[in-house]
C-alpha positions as a printed NumPy array, in Angstrom:
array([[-24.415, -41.   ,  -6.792],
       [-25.15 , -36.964,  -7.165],
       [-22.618, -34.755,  -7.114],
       [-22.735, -32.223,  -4.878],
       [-21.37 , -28.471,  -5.891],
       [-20.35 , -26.138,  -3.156],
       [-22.172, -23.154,  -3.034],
       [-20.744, -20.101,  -4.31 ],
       [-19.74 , -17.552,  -1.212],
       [-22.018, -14.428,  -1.469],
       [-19.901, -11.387,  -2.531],
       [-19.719,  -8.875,   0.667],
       [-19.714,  -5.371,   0.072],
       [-16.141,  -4.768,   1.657],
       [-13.037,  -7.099,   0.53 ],
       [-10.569,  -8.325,   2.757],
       [ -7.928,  -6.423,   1.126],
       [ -9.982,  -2.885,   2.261],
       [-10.191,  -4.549,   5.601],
       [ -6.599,  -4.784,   6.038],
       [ -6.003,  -1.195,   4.684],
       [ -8.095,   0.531,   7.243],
       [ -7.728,  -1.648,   9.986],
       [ -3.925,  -2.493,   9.512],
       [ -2.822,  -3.154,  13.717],
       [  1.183,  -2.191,  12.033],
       [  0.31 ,   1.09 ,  11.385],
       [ -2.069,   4.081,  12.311],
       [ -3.244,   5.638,   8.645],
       [ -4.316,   8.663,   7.762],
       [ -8.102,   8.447,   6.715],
       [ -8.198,   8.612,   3.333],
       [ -4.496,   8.682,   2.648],
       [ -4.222,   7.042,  -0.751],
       [ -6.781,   9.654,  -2.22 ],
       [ -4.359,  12.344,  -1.918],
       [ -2.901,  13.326,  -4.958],
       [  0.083,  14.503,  -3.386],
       [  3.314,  11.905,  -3.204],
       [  4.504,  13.954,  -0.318],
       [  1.528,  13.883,   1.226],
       [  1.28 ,   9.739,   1.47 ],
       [  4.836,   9.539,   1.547],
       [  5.28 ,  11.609,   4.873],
       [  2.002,  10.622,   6.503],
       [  3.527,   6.644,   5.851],
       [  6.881,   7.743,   7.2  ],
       [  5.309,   9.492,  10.351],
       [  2.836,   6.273,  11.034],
       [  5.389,   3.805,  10.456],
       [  8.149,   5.935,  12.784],
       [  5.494,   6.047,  15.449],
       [  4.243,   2.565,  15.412],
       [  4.797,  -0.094,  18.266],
       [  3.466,  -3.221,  16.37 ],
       [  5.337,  -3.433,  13.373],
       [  7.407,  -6.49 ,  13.054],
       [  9.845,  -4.859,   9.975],
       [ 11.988,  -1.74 ,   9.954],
       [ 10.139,   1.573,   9.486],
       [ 10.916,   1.896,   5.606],
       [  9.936,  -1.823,   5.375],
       [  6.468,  -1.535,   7.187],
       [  5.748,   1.866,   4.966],
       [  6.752,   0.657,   1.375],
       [  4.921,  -2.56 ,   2.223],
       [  1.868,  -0.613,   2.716],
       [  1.859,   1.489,  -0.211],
       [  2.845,  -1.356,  -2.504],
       [ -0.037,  -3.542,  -0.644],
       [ -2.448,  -0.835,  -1.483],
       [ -1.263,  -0.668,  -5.155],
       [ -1.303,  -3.942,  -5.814],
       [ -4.925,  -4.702,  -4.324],
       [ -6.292,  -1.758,  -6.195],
       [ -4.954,  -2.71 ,  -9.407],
       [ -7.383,  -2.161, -12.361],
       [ -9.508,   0.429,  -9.847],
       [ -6.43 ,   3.107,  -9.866],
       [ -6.821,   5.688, -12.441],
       [ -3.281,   6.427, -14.419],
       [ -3.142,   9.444, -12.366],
       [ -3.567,   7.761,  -9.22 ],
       [ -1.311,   4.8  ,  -9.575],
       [  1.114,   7.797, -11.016],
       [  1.002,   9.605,  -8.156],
       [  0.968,   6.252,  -6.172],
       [  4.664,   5.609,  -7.862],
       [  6.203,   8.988,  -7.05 ],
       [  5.233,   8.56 ,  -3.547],
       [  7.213,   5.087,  -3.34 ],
       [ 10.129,   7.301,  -4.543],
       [  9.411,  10.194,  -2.302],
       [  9.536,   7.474,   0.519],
       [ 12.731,   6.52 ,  -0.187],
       [ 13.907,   9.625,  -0.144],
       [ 12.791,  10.506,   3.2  ],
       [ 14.22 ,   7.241,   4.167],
       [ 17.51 ,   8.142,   2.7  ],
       [ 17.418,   5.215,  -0.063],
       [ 17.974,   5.694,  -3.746],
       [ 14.7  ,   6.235,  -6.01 ],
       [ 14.805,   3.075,  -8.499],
       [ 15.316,   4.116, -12.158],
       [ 12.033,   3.951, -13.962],
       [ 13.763,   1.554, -16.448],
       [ 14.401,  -1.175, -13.657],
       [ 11.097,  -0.631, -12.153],
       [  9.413,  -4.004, -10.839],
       [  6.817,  -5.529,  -9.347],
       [  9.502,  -6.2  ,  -6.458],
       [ 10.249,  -3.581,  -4.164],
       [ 13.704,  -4.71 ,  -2.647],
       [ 16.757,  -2.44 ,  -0.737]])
C-alpha cells in the first residue's frame, strides 16, 4: 500500500504573527510603531492604545506589555541589536508610566510577570 505524504502548505507572503500585530481587535496601534527608535515613543503610544481600548480582556499594563513582548518574540532573529535594544527600554519605560518597577537587567527573562 503507498504512502501518501501531505503536501507541504505554500509559504504566504504575510505570517500570522504580522496579522495579529496589525490587526490586533485589543488594541488600536500606531502604524508603524515598533520602527520607532524611540522607547518613549512605543511605550506611550502602547500606554495611550491600551488606556483607550474597549476590547481588551487584561488590565491596561497587561494588554500593553503583552503586545510589545508578542512583537519581540515573533520578530526574533529579524530585530537588529539596536532594535530589540530599543525594544527592551521601552518594556521598562512602560512600566514606568504604569508605575511598576523596571526589572534589573541581571534578572531579565523571557517571562514578563508583576
Amino acid at each position: 500500500m503507498p504512502t501518501t505524504h501531505a503536501q507541504p502548505k505554500q509559504r504566504t507572503t504575510k505570517r500570522w504573527s504580522q496579522k495579529v500585530t496589525e490587526t490586533s481587535d485589543a488594541l488600536d496601534l500606531q502604524a508603524d510603531l515598533f520602527k520607532s527608535r524611540s522607547a518613549k515613543t512605543i511605550a506611550s503610544s502602547l500606554k495611550r492604545s491600551a488606556e483607550k481600548s474597549k476590547r481588551r480582556k487584561t488590565t491596561p499594563y497587561q494588554s500593553a506589555m503583552s503586545m510589545l513582548t508578542f512583537y519581540v518574540n515573533r520578530a526574533g532573529k529579524q530585530l537588529s541589536p539596536a532594535s530589540k535594544q530599543t525594544l527592551e527600554r521601552a518594556k521598562d519605560e512602560l512600566r514606568t508610566l504604569f508605575g511598576k518597577k523596571p526589572q534589573a537587567k541581571a534578572s531579565r527573562g523571557n517571562h514578563e510577570r508583576q
